[in-house]
C-alpha positions, 0 to 999 in steps of 0.5 A: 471480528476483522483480519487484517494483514501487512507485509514487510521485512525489516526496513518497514517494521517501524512503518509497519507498527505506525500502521498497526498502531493507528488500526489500533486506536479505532478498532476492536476485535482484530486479529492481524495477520503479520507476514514477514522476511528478513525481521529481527526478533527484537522487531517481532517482540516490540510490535506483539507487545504492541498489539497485546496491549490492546488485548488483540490478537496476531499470528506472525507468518514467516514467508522466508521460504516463499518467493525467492528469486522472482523479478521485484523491480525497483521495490528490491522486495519479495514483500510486495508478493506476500499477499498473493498468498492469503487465501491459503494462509487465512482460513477465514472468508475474508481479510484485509490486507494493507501495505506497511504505508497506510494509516488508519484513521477511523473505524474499518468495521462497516468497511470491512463487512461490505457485501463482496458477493461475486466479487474476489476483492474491493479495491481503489483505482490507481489515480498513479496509472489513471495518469500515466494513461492519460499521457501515453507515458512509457513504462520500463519492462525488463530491460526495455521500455514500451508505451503503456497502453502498448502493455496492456493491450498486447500483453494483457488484451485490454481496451480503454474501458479495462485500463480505466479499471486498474486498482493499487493494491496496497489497499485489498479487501479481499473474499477469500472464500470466493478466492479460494472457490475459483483458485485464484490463489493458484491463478496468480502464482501461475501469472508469475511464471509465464508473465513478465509484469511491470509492476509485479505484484499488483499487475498480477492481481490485476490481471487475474481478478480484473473481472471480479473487482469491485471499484471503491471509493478513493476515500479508503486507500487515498494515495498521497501522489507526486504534483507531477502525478496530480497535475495530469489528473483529470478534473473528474479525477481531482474532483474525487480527492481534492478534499482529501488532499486538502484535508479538508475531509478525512479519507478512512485510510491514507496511503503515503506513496509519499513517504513521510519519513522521507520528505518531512519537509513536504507538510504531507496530508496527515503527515501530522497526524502520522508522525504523531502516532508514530510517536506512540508506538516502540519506534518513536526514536526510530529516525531515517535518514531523510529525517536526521539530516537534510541539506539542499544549495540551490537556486531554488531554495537553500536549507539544513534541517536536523531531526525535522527542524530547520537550522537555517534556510535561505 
């Protein structure tokens, strides 16, 4: 038996059940965890009908009351902090959290029951922030602005060594039991009131379960990543993802900081296969506004396109 939860609110409900269903359609025994604000009721119905359809199992946990007025940043949602909370929402001894921008492609079962022993969690290194290292770039904080190497050493007292270990955590392997053991749940809600984090959720769980993470391969949470980002890599770095990114090889799950809905036009990794699933679950009619209409005049191109079709491009 695996559990494995998502955050979201209403704007991700469809991204959300493409998650789900593509969990689905390789795996049995599940019981999912939903933590939701600010989500129709039509939503909760279409995605429980959803996942009953499998014979699985869900428990929906309204977190409207949690984490109100705390700094989201540019993700303008308290969803981000949702997973924070799982050691207490879950009585189990672990789960699996993923972000409402995964997809799954295979079965998660040997995934899943991996040895955690001394470790809180599993996680993937963010290739994201491996690249800004690289760069010295500089990150907003607050109302500022400050070097990021500046961040994490005079806010978090960190070397090199410990940067090189900073993990996305929209992917999340969690042992709960160890969690719980140590009140890291308590630790992290703590961090939030005394620590003003760039990136709120995940420099949190970060900065309190550094010591007790163990570093996965990037092929269960690849992070679909601007060329920008990809072009300061490394090539040790690329050399770990390149297959992926070509998909020549398939990770076990894909996680679009690119978002499909978005940038249709772009042919993403997968983004076939996404769409594809997509179209199988209750939101196959669910457009955004990227996906209805695009319209670019410039001297790099000039193009309309209507629900994914181009009309013209010159």
């Amino acid at each position: 038996m695996m559990n494995i939860a998502l955050g979201f609110d209403k704007n991700f409900a469809a991204y959300a059940a493409t998650t789900i269903k593509s969990i689905l359609l390789h795996n049995k025994n599940v019981t999912f965890y939903l933590m939701y604000d600010n989500l129709k009721k039509s939503d909760i119905k279409k995605i429980s009908e959803m996942i009953k359809a499998h014979n699985e199992s869900y428990h929906w946990i309204d977190m409207s009351n949690e984490f109100n007025n705390l700094f989201t940043g540019n993700w303008k949602s308290k969803t981000l902090y949702f997973p924070l909370r799982l050691p207490s929402i879950c009585n189990d001894d672990r789960i699996l959290f993923l972000d409402a921008d995964t997809f799954v492609t295979g079965d998660l079962s040997e995934f899943y029951n991996q040895n955690l022993d001394g470790y809180y969690l599993a996680a993937v290194n963010d290739y994201g922030m491996l690249s800004d290292l690289k760069t010295d770039n500089r990150l907003k904080l607050g109302n500022d602005t400050v070097d990021i190497k500046d961040y994490f050493k005079k806010t978090r007292g960190w070397n090199n060594t410990d940067m090189q270990r900073y993990f996305n955590s929209g992917m999340l392997l969690m042992n709960l039991s160890e969690m719980r053991q140590n009140k890291v749940e308590e630790q992290m809600i703590d961090s939030l009131k005394y620590n003003l984090f760039a990136f709120p959720d995940q420099d949190c769980i970060n900065y309190v379960c550094h010591d007790h993470v163990k570093i996965i391969e990037p092929k269960y949470n690849f992070m679909v990543i601007f060329k920008s980002t990809w072009s300061r890599l490394d090539d040790e770095q690329k050399e770990k993802l390149i297959a992926y990114k070509e998909e020549k090889e398939r990770p076990l799950i894909i996680h679009y900081l690119l978002k499909p809905w978005k940038r249709p036009q772009d042919n993403l990794p997968f983004s076939k296969e996404y769409n594809k699933v997509k179209l199988s679950t209750p939101y196959k009619n669910h457009y955004c506004r990227q996906e209805i209409f695009q319209m670019r005049i410039s001297k790099n191109g000039t193009y309309l396109r209507l629900f994914n079709k181009t009309i013209f491009e010159l």
